[in-house]
Rosetta silent file (secondary structure, phi, psi, omega in degrees, C-alpha in Angstrom):
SEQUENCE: XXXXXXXXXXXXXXXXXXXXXXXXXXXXXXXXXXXXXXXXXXXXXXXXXXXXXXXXXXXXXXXXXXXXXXXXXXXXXXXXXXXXXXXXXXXXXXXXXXXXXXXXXXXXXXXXXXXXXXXXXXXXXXXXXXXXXXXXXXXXXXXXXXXXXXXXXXXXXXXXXXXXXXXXXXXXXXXXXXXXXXXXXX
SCORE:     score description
SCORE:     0.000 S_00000001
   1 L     0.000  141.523 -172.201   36.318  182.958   87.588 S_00000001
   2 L   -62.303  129.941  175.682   37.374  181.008   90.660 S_00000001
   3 L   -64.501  116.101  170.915   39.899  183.002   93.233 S_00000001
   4 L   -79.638  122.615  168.988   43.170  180.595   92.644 S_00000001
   5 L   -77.409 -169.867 -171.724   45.189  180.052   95.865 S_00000001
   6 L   -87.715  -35.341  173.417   48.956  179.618   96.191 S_00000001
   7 H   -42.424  -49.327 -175.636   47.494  176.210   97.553 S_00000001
   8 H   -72.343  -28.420 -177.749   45.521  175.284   94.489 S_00000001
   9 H   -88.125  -33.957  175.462   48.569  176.066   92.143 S_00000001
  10 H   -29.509  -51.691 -168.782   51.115  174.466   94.512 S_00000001
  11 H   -80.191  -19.956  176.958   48.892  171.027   93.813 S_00000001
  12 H  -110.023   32.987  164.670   48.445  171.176   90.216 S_00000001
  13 H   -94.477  -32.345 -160.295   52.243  172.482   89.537 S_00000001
  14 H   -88.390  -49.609  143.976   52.976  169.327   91.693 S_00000001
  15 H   -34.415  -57.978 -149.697   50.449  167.136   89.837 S_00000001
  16 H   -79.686  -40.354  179.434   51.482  168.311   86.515 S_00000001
  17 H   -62.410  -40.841  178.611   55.197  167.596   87.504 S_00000001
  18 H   -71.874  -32.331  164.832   54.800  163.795   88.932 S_00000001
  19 H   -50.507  -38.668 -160.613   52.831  163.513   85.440 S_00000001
  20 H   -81.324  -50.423  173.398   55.429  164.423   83.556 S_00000001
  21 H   -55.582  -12.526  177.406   57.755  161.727   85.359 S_00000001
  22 H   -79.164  -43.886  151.780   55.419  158.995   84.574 S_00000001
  23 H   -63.393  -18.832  169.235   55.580  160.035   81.312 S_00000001
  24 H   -80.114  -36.902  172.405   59.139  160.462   80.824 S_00000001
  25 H   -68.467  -16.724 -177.102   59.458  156.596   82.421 S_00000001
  26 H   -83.215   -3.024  175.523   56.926  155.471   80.132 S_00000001
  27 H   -63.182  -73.598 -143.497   59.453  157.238   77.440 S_00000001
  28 H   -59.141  -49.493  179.994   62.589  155.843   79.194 S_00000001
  29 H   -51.223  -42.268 -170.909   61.193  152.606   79.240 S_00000001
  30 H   -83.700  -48.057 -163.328   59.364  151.869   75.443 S_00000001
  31 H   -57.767  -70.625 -170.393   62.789  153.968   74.040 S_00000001
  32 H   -51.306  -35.533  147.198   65.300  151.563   75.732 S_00000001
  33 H   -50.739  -36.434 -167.281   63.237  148.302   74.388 S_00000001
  34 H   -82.607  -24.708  171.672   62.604  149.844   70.824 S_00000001
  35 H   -83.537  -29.468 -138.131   66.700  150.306   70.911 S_00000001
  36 H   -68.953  -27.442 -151.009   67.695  146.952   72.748 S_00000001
  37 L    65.115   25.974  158.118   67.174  145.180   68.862 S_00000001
  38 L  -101.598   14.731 -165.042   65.073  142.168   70.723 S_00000001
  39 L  -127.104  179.161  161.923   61.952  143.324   69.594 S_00000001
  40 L  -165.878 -165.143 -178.367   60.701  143.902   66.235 S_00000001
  41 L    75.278 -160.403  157.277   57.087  144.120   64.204 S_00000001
  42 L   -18.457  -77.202 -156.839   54.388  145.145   65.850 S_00000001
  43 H   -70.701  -35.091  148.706   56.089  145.487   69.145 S_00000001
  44 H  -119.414   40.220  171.168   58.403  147.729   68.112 S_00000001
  45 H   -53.644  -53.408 -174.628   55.821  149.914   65.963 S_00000001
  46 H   -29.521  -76.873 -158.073   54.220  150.002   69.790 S_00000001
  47 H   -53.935  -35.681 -163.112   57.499  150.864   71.715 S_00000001
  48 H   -84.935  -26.516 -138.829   58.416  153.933   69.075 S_00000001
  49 H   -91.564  -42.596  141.888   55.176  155.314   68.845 S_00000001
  50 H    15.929  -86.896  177.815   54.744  154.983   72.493 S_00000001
  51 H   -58.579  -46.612 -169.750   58.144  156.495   73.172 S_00000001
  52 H   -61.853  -46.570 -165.288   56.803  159.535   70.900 S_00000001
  53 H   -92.832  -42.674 -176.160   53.634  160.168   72.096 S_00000001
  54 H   -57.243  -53.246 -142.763   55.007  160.167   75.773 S_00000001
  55 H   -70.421  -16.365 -166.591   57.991  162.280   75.247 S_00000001
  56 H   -74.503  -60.272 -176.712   55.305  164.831   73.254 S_00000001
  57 H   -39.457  -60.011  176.672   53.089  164.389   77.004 S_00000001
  58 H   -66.772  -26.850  147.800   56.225  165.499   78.470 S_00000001
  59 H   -17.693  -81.706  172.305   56.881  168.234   76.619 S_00000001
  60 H   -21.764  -70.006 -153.804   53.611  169.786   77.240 S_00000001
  61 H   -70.243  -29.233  174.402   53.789  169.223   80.821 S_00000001
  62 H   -91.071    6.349  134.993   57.536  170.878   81.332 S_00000001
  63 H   -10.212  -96.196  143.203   56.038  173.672   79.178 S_00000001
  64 H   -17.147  -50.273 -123.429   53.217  174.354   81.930 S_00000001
  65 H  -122.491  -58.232 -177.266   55.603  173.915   84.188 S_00000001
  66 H   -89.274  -30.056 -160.640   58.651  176.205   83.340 S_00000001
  67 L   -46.136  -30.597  160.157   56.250  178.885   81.318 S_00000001
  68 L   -82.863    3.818  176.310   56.321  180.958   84.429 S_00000001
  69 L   -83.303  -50.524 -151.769   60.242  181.169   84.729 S_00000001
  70 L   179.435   91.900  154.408   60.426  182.261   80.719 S_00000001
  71 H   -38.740  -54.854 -177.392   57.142  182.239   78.322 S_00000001
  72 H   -66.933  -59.604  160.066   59.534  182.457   75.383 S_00000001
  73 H   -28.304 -104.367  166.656   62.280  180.209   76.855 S_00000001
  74 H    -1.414  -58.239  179.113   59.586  177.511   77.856 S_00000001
  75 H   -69.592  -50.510  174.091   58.135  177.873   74.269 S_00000001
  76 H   -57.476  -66.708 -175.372   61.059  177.818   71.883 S_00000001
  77 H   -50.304  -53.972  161.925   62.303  174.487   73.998 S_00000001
  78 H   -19.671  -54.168  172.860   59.030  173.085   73.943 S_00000001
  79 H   -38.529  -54.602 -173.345   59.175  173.757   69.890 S_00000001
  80 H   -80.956  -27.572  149.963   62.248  171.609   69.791 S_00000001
  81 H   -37.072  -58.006  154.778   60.809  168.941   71.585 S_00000001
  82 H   -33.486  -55.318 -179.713   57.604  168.771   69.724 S_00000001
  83 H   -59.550  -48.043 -153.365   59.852  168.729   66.594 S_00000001
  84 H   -73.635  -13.237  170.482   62.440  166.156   67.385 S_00000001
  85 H   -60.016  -47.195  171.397   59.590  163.682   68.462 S_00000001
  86 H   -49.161  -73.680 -159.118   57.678  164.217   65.130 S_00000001
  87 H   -45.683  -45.120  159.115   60.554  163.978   63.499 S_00000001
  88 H   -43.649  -77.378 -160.601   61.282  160.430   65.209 S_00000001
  89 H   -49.709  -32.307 -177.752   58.125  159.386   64.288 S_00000001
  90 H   -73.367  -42.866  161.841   58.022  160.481   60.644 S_00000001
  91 H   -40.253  -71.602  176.869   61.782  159.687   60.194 S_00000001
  92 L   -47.951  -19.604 -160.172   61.545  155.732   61.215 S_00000001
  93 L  -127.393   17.551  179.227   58.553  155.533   58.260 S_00000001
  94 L    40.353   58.437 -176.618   60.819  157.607   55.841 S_00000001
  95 L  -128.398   23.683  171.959   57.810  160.230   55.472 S_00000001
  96 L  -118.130  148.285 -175.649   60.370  163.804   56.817 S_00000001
  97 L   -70.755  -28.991  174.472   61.740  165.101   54.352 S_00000001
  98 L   -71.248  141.177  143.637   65.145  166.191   56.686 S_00000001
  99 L  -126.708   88.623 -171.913   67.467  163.584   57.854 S_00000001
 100 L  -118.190  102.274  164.689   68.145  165.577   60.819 S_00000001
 101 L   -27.329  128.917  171.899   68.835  162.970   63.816 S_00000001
 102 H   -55.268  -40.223 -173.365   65.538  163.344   66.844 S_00000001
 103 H   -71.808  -28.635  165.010   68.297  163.374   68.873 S_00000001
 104 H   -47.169  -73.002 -170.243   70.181  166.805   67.261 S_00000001
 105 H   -69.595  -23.198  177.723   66.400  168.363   68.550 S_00000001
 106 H   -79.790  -15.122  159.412   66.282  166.729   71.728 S_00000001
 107 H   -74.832  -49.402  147.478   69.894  168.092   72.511 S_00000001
 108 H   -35.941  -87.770 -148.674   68.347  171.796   71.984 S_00000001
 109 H   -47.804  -44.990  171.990   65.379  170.788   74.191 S_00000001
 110 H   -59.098  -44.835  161.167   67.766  169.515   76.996 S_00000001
 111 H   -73.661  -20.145  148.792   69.820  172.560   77.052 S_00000001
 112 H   -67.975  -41.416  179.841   66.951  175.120   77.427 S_00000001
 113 H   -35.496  -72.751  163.831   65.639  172.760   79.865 S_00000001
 114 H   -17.663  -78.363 -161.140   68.662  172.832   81.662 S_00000001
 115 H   -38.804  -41.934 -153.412   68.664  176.764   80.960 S_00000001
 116 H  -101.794  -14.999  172.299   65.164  176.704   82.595 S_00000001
 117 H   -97.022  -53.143 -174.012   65.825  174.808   85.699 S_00000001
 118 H   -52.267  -21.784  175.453   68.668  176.819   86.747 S_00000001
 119 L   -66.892  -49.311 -168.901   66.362  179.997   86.352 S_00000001
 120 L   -55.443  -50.495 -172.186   63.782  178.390   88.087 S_00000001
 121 L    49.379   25.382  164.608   64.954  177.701   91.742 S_00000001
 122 L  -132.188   35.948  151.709   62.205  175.261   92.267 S_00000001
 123 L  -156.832  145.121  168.942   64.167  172.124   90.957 S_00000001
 124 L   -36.540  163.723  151.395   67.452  171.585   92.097 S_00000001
 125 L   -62.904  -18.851  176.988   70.462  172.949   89.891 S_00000001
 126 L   -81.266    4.223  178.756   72.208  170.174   89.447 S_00000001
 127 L   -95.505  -23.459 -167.074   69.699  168.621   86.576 S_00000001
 128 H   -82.017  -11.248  173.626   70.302  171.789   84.751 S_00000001
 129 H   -77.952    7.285 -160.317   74.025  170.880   84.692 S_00000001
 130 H  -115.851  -36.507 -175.951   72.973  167.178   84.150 S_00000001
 131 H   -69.855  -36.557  175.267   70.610  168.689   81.351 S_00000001
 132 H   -78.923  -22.087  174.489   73.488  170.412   79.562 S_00000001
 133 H   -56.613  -66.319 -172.292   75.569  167.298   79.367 S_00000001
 134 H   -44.400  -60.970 -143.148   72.272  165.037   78.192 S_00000001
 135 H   -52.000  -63.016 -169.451   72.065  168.358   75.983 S_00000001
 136 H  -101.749   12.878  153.074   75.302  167.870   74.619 S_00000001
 137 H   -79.826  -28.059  176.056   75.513  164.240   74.219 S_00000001
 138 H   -67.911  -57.122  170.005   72.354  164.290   72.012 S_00000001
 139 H   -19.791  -41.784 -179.246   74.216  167.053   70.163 S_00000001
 140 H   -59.997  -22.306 -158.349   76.527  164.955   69.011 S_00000001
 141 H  -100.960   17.376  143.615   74.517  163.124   66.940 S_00000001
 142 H   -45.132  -27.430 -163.573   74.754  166.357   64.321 S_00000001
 143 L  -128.048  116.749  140.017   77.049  164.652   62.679 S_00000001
 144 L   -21.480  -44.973 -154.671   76.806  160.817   61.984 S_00000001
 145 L  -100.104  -47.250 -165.818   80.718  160.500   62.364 S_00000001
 146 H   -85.147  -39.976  179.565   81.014  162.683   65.452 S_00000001
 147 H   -70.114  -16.964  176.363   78.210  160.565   67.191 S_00000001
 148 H   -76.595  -37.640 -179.914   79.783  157.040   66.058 S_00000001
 149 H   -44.975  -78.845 -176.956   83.305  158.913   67.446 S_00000001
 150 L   -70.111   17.399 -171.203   81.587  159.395   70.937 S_00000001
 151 L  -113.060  138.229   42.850   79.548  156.712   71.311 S_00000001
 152 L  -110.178  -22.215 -165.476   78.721  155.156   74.104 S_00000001
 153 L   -68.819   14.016 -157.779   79.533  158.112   76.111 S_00000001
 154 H  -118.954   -6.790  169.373   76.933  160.865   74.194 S_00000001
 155 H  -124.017   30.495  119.509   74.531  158.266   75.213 S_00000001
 156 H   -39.808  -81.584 -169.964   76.178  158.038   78.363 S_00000001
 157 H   -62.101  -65.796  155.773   75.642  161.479   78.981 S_00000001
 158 H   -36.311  -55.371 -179.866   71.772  161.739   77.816 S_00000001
 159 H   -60.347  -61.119 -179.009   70.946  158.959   80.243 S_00000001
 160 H   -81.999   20.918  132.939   72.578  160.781   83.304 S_00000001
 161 H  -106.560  -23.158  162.782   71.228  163.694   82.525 S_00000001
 162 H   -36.543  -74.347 -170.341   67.809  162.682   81.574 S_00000001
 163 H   -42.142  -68.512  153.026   67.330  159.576   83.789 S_00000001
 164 H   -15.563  -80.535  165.913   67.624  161.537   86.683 S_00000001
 165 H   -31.817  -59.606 -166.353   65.142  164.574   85.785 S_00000001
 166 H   -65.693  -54.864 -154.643   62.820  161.717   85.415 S_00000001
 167 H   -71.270   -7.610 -172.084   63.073  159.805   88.647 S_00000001
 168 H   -88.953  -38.129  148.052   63.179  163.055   90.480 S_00000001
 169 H   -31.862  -53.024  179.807   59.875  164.466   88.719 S_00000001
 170 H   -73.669  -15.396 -174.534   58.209  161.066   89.798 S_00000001
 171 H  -107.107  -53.694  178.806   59.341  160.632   92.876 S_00000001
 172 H  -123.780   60.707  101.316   59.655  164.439   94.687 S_00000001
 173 L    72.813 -101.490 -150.082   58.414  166.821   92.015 S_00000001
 174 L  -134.889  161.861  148.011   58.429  170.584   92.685 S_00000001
 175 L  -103.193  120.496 -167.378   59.196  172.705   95.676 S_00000001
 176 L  -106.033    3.607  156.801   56.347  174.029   95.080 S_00000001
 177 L  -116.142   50.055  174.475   56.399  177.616   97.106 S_00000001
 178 L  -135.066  -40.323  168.453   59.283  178.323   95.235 S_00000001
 179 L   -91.584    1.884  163.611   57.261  178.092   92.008 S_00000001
 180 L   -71.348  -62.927  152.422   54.556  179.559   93.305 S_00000001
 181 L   -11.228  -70.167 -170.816   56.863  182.673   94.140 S_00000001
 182 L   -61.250    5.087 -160.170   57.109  182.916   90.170 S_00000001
 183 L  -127.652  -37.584 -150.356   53.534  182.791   89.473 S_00000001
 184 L   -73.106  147.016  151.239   52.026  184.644   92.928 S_00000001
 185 L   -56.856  151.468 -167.757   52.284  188.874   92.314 S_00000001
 186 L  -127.147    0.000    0.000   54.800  189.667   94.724 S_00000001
């Protein structure tokens, strides 16, 4: 097995992070068409399934990514992610058995997330405070009644904490001898 440097993890912690922003815009992007109600058909089978399959890519990749701050942490969000995307996908085709909003699991997933950046000290702190808002604007959507009550702002709140997280993965990534710290034996 190859000796891994701090160099070699720096670049694929750094990699794996600008991935994950391309994939969360190709999320941000397909979701916010497949909502606007201008598309329909085909186009917006495309846009959900899209939207699904990225947000699953992103998962993965903030997984990998936080797994050295908290294996369990990292996994259990990761869990809820995984679900509420299936569950979008299965939900829209009436094939889950739950009617449990995507958004309900994606409000977990945002709040470990959160949980997991603040831990971390290789992404700023303010997305994990940006993450518990998004967290608990998805949250909202436990309830049918309490999410029509709050709406626009619980989708308010999901974009600026989300939206962020993404442009800052795509654009500056990691500090990446800060996560390296977590992974190097010290």
């Amino acid at each position: 097995m190859g000796n891994i440097t701090n160099d070699s993890l720096g670049a694929s912690t750094q990699f794996r992070a600008r991935l994950a922003g391309v994939f969360y815009l190709v999320n941000t992007i397909t979701s916010l068409v497949g909502f606007s109600g201008k598309v329909s058909g085909w186009i917006l089978t495309a846009c959900n399934l899209t939207a699904s399959m990225s947000y699953m890519a992103v998962v993965v990749l903030l997984y990998f990514l936080f797994k050295p701050v908290s294996r369990s942490l990292s996994l259990v969000a990761a869990l809820f992610g995984l679900a509420g995307s299936a569950n979008e996908l299965l939900w829209r085709y009436d094939l889950f058995p739950f009617h449990i909003h995507s958004l309900v699991y994606f409000g977990v997933y945002c709040t470990l997330i959160g949980v997991l950046i603040l831990l971390s000290g290789f992404m700023p702190r303010l997305f994990g405070a940006l993450l518990f808002l998004a967290g608990a604007g998805w949250l909202t959507f436990v309830s049918p009644r309490l999410a029509a009550l709050c709406t626009p702002y619980n989708y308010i709140g999901g974009g600026l904490g989300e939206i962020p997280l993404m442009l800052w993965l795509l654009i500056k990534g990691v500090n990446t001898e800060r996560e390296v710290a977590h992974i190097s034996p010290k």
